[in-house]
C-alpha positions as CSV (number, residue, x, y, z in Angstrom):
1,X,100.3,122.8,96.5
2,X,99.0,123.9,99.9
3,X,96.1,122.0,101.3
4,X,93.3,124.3,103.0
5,X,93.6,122.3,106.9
6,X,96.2,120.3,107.9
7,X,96.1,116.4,106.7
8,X,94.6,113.5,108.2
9,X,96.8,110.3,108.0
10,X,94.6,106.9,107.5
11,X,95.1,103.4,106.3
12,X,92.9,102.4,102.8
13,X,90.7,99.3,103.1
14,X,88.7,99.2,99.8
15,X,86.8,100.7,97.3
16,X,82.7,99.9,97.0
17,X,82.1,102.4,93.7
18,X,84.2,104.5,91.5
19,X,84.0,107.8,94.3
20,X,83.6,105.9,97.9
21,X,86.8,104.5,99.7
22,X,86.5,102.9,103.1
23,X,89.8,103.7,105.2
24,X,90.6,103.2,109.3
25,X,91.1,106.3,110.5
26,X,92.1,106.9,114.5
27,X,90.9,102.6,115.0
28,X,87.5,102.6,113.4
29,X,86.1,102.1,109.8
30,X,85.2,105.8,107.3
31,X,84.1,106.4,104.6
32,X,85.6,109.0,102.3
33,X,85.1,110.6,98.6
34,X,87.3,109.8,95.8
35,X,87.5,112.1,93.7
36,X,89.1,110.1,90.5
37,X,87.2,107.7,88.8
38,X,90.1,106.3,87.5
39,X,90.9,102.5,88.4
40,X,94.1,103.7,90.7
41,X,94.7,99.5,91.7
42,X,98.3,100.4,91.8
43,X,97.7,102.8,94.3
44,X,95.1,101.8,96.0
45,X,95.5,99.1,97.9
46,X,94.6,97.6,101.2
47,X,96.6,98.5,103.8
48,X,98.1,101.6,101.8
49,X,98.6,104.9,103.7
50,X,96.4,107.8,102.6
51,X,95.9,111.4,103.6
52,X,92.3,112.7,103.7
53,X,91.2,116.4,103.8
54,X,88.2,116.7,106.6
55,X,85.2,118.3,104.3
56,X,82.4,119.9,106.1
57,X,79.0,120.3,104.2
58,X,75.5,119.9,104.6
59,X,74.8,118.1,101.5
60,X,77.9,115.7,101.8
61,X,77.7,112.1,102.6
62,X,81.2,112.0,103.6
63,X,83.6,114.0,106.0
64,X,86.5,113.4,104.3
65,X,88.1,113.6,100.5
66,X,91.0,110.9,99.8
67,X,93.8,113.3,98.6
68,X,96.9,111.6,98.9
69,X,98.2,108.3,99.0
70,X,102.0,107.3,100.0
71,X,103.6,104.8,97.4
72,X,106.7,103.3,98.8
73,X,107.5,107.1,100.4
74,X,106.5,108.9,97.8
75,X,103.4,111.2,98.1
76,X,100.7,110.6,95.1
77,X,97.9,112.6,94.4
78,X,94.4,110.9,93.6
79,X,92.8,114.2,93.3
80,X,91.5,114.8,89.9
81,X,91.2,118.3,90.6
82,X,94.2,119.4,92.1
83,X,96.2,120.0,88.6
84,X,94.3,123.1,87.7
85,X,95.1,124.3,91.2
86,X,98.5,123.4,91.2
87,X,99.2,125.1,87.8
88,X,97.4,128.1,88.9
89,X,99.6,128.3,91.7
90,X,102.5,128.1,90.0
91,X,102.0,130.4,87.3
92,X,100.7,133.0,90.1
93,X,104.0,132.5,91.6
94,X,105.9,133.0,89.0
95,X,107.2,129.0,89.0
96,X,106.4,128.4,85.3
97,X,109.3,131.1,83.0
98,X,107.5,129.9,80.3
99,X,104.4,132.0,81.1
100,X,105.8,135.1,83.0
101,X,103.2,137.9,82.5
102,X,100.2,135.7,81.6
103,X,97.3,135.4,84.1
104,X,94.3,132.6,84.5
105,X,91.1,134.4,83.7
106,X,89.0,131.4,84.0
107,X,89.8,127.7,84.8
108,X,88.1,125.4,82.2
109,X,85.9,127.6,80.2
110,X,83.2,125.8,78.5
111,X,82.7,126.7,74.5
């Protein structure tokens, strides 16, 4: 999956709500979005390393999303999101045999 800017490397502190994380990022203290509600206590922990994605809205309260974390040197992904991407992408790319000549008309269409 290919990220939109380049990644920012920081260090997780903790967690106030389900969507707000609280990292150092270049010496001082920022907040960032979540965006997984999920508990994640196995991965996010103090002192982890964490990759955030500057954001730049006028209706944001943060700069930054929380987007990956590094587990013993493997790259996770806390981004709820990104799996409708990802499989998009592949399947665009022709990644996925199992759905050669199929196309995504709509992500998540409500009923």
């Amino acid at each position: 999956m290919r990220f939109p800017k380049p990644l920012v490397p920081a260090v997780f502190r903790e967690r106030p709500n389900r969507f707000l994380g609280v990292v150092d990022l270049e010496g001082r203290s920022t907040l960032c979005f979540i965006p997984n509600p999920g508990r994640m206590t196995e991965l996010l922990k103090p002192g982890a390393d964490v990759y955030l994605l500057k954001k730049t809205s006028i209706n944001r309260k943060t700069g930054y999303d929380l987007v990956l974390v590094d587990l013993d040197g493997t790259l996770v992904s806390v981004d709820s999101r990104a799996p409708n991407t990802l499989v998009a992408e592949a399947i665009d790319g022709g990644r996925l045999p199992m759905f050669h000549g199929m196309e995504i008309n709509r992500r998540e269409p409500v009923f």
